[in-house]
Structures are given as C-alpha cells and as structure tokens.
N, C-alpha and C positions, 0 to 999 in steps of 0.2 A: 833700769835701776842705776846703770853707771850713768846717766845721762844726768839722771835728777842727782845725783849726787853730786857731781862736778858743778850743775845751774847753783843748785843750793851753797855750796860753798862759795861760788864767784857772787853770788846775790848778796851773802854775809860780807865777805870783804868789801865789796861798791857800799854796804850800809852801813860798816864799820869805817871805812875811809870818809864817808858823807857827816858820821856824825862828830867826828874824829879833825876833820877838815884836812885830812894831810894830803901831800902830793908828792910827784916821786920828782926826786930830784937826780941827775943822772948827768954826768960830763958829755964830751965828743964824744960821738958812734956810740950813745946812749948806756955805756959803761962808765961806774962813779968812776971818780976822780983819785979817790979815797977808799983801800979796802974797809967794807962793816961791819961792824960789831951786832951780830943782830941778837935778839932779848925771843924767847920764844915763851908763849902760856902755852900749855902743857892738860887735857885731859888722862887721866888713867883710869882704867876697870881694876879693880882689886880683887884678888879670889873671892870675896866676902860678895861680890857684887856692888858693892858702895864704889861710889866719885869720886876721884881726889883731882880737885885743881890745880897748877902752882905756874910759877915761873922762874925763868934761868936763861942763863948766859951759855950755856954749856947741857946743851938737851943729853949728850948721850952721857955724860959722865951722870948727870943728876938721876938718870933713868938706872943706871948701874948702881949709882949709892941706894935708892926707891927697894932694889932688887935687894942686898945684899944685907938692909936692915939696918940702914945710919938714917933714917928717915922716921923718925918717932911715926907722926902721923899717919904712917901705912907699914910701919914696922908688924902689926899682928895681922897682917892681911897679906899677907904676899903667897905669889910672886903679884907684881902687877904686869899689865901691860899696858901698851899706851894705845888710846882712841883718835887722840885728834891734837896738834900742834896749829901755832897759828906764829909766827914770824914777824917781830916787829924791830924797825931801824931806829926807834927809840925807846929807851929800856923805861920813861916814865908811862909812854901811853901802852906799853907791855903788861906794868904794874897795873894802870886804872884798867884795863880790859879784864885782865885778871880777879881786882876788885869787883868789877860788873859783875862776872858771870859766879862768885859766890854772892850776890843779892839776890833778893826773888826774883825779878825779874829776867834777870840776867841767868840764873838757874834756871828759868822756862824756857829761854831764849836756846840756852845749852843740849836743854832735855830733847828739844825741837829738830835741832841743826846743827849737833858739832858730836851727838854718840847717840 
C-alpha cells in the first residue's frame, strides 16, 4: 500500500510538472542559489467529512487559524485535519493548481490521488 502510494504521488507530480512545463532550477552542488518562498495547496478532512482546498504561504499557521475558527469556511466543521499538501516555488501555479482541483475535473482528479 505504501508503495502505490508513494508511485501515485510521484506519477501526480511528473503529470503536474509535464502540464505545468516547469523545471527545477538549482545553483552549484544542486542547492538554489536563493532561499524559497514556497506556496503550498492544502487538502483537509473536516469532522463533517466534507473537502476543504486552499492555499498558503505559511501551512502550519493557516492549519492553526482552520483549527481555531478564523476560517469562515470550515469554521462549523472543526477540528480539521490535513490530507495532503503539494509544495509549489511559484505562488501563481500554487494558485491555478488550486483552482484546478475545485473544478470537476480537478475534483475527480483529487478524489482519485491526493485523499
């Protein structure tokens, strides 16, 4: 089971990079140049059972405020917990992935392979 899990996630990323076009960019001895700012989408389980997507610059403080009730959106459902994060070095294709995965498609793709 940990096996397909770990395939399954590296297959998302290779597909997500492939549609995405990005490449990693890295200094000497393969360490950036430059510390990064990375942009994370975010699934959560809510006690209710229901989805919540989202993204952020700051996973654990966002997951703290989720908790604590400054998060309208899952403010009647708590506590949450988090399923699945995904890691991006640019906060616009953080945003569009994010958009994806509330469209249908993108909701099937999610339902599939990320919870």
């Amino acid at each position: 089971m940990q096996e397909e899990t770990t395939v399954g996630l590296l297959s998302i990323f290779v597909l997500y990079r492939c549609i995405t076009k990005t490449h990693c960019m890295a200094g000497f001895g393969g360490q950036s140049p430059l510390p990064q700012q990375f942009w994370y989408v975010y699934i959560l389980k809510c006690s209710d059972g229901t989805i919540y997507t989202g993204c952020t610059n700051n996973l654990e403080d966002r997951i703290k405020r989720h908790n604590i009730g400054q998060v309208i959106a899952t403010k009647s459902n708590l506590p949450v917990e988090i399923v699945t994060y995904i890691a991006f070095t640019d906060r616009y294709r953080a945003y569009d992935f994010e958009k994806y995965l509330k469209q249908g498609s993108g909701r099937a793709f999610s339902k599939r392979h990320l919870h």
